[in-house]
C-alpha positions in Angstrom: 26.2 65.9 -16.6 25.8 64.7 -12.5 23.2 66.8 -11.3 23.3 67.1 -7.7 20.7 69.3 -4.9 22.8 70.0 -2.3 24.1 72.6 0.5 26.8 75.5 -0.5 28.1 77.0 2.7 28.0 80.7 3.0 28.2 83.3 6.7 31.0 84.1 8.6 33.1 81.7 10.9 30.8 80.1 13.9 28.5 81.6 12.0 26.7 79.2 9.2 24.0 80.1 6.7 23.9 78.2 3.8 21.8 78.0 0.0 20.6 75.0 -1.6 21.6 75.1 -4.9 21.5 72.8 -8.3 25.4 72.3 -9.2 27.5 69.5 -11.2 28.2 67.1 -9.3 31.9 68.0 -10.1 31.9 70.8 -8.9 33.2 72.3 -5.4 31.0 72.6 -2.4 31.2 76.2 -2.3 32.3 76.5 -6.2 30.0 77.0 -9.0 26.4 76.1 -9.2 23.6 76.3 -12.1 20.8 77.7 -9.6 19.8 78.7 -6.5 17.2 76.9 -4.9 16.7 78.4 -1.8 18.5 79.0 2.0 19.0 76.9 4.8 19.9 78.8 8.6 20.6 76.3 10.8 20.9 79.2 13.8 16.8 79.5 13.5 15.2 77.4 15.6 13.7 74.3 14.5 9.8 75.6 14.3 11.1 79.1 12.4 9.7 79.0 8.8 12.5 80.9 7.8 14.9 78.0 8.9 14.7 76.3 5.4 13.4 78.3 2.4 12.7 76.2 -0.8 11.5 77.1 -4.2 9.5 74.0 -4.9 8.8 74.6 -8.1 12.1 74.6 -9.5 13.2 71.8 -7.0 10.7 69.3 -8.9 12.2 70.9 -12.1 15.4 69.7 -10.9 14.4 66.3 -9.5 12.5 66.0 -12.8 15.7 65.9 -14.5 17.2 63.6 -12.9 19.3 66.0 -10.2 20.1 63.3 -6.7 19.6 65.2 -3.4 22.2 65.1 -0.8 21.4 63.3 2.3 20.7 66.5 4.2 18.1 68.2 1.2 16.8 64.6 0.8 15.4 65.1 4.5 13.9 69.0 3.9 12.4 67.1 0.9 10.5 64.5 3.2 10.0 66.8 5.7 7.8 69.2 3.5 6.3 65.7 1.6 8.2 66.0 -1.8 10.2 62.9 -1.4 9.1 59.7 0.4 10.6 59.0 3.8 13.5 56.5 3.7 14.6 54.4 6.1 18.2 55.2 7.6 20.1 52.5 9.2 23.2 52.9 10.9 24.3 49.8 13.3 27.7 51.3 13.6 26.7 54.2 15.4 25.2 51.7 18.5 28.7 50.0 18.7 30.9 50.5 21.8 35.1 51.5 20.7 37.7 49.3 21.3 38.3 50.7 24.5 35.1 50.3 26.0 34.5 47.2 24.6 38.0 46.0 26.1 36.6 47.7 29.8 33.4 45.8 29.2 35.6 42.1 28.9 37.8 42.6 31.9 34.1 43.7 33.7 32.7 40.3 33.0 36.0 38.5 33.6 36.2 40.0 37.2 32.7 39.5 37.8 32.8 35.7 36.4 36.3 35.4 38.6 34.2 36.8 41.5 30.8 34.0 41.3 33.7 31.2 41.2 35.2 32.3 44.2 31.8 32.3 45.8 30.8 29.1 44.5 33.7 27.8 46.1 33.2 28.7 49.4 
């Protein structure tokens, strides 16, 4: 059986509070889970200590067995020095769309059109 440490959402609409919580990896996001690990509530603000609650003892039980993190319970991990940090890499996220990239072309065009002219003259 997938193990998997990851978020189950819970509160009202506009209104998120969610537990951490060892499930099968088959298993819905919200759907049935083997434990409860602890709370996330992302409303708190970042310093509160009641922002994440983990039980660590029983999250090393479950990483122990074998149980993968999510990406988002892999960073409470390193944050409170259970996992090491890993490096995240995402050069997709610095690239412009098509539309700005096509903006950025007829820029350089005008401006290239432009230092010709006043070459010429």
């Amino acid at each position: 059986m997938a193990m998997k440490i990851r978020l189950a959402r819970g509160g009202s609409k506009k209104r998120p509070f969610y537990r951490v919580v060892a499930a099968d990896s088959r298993m819905p996001r919200d759907g049935r889970f083997i434990e409860k690990l602890g709370t996330y509530n992302p409303l708190l603000p970042k310093d509160s200590e009641e922002r994440v609650k983990l039980n660590m003892e029983r999250v090393q039980y479950w990483l122990d067995q074998g149980a993968q993190p999510s990406d988002r319970v892999s960073r409470f991990l390193e944050a409170a020095g259970v996992l090491a940090k890993k490096e995240r890499n995402n050069p997709e996220k610095a690239v412009p769309g098509k539309k700005a990239q096509e903006r950025a072309e007829e820029k350089a065009a005008k401006a290239a059109e432009a230092a010709e002219a006043a070459a010429e003259e």
